[in-house]
N, C-alpha and C positions, 0 to 999 in steps of 0.2 A: 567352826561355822557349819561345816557339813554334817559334824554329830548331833549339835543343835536342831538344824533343819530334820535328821531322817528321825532324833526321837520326836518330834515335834509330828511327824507325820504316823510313827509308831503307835503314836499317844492318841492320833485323831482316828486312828483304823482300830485301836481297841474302844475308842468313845461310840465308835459307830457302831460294832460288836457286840455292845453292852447295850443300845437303843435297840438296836434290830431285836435283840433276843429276849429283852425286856418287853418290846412293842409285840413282838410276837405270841407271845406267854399272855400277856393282857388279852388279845384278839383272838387266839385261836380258843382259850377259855369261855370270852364272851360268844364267841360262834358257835362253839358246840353246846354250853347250855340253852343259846335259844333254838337250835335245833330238834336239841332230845325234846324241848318243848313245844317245837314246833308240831313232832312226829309223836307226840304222846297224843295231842289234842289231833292229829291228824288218822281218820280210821282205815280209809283205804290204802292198801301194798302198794296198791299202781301210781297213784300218785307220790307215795314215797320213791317208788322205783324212778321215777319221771325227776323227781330232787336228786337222786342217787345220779342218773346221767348228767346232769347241768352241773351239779358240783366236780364231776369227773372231768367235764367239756370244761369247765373252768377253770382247771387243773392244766387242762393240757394247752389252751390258748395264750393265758399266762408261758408256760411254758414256750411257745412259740414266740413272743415276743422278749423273755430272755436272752434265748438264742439269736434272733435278728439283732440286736442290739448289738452283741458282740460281738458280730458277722458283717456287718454294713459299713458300705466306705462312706465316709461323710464327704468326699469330693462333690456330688450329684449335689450335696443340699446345700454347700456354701453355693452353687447357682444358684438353687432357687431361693433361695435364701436373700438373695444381692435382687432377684425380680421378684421378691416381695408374694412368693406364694403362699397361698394359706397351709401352715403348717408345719412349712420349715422349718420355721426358729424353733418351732418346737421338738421337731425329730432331731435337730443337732444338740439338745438340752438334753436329750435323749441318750445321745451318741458319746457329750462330754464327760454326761458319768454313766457309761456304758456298763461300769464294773457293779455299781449303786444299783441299777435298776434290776441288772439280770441276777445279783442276789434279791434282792425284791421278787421280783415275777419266779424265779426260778425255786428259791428254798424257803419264801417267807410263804410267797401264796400256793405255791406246789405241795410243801408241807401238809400247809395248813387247810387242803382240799384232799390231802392224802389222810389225813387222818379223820377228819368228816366222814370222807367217804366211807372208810370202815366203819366208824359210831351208826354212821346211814344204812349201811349193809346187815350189820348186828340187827338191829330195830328192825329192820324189816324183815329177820329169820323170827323173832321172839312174837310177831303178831302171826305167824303162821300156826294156824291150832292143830296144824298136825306134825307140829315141829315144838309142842311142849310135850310131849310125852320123852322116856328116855330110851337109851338104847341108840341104833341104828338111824332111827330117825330122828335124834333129837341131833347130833353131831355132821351128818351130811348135810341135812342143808347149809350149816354154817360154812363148810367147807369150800361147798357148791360157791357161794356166796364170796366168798373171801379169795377163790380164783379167779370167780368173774368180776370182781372191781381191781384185783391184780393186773388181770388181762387185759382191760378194758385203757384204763392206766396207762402199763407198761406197751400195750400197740399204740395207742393213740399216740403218746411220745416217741416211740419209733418211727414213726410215722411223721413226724412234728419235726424230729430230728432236719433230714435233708429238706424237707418243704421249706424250713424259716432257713434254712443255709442258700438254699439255691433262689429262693423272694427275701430274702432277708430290707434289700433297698425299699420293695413295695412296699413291705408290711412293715417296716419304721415309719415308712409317710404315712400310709394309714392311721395307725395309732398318730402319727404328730398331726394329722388333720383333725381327728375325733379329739383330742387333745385341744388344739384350737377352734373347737366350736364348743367343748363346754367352757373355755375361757371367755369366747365373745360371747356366752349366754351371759356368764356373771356380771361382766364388765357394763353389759346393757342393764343387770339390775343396780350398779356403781350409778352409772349415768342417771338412772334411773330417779335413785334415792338422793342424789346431788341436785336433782332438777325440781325435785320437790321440796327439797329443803332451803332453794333460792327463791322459789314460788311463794313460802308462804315469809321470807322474813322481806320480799318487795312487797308483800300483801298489806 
């Protein structure tokens, strides 16, 4: 019974394995082709530069909610959870597949904003016209370039490190609050579409 039961759950950790990495391969392909077309059809550096931060910052906030997740005692939210606060149910869904999400947030979007970021950094060495030529200057700035999305990165996660350890509890409710306000968005468009479609067969 109990060899039963752990291949049983063997079997459901390599199914998950096999979706994560499958789901991931489909999306980070889809996301880097429309980028390079985003930044082909896009002329200015600065505004690339400006996509280059946000994809970085969205690297690293992901990351921070990884790490809450697997940091957080779920004690605080079976309270509020029992007086009905908005959010709760959501941060302990959060909390009960703790391992689910912070591979999610941690290596599927962490990845998949790591490697953007370089395609984003590239792109924006190759519109520099004084960075087609070869030699000296055709190799530094790529350099320059590929430090600073390194750095940018690798501090902001260090950084992200202790912050999601020592708020870990805040910033699960957060996310389970913004969680449960795009659920009550949808549920009111549910309601919504239920209300007209008894509208029109009383009609």
């Amino acid at each position: 019974m109990v060899n039963k039961k752990g291949g049983a759950r063997k079997s459901s950790i390599l199914r998950h394995a096999l979706l994560v990495t499958l789901g991931t391969f489909v999306f980070a392909c889809f996301m880097s082709a429309n980028s390079q077309v985003f930044l082909t059809n896009l002329q200015s550096p600065y505004l690339a530069f400006l996509l280059l931060v946000a994809v970085i910052l969205v690297g690293i906030i992901f990351d921070i909610i990884g790490m809450a997740v697997t940091a957080a005692d779920p004690t605080p939210f079976h309270s509020r959870a029992a007086c009905r606060m908005a959010g709760a149910e959501q941060s302990l869904r959060l909390l009960n597949k703790a391992d689910k999400v912070a591979n999610f947030c941690n290596d599927v979007v962490g990845d998949i904003c790591g490697t953007l970021s370089g395609g984003i950094g590239a792109s924006i060495v190759i519109t520099l016209p004084w960075a087609s030529g070869g030699g000296l200057m055709a190799w530094l700035p790529t350099a320059i370039m590929a430090g600073l999305v390194a750095a940018l990165t690798v501090g902001g996660k260090a950084y992200s490190k202790s912050y999601s350890i020592n708020e870990s509890d805040k910033i699960v409710f957060t996310v389970g609050r913004i969680i449960f306000w795009f659920e009550s968005i949808f549920d009111k468009e549910k309601k919504a579409k239920m209300d007209s479609k008894k509208y029109q067969k009383n009609k």
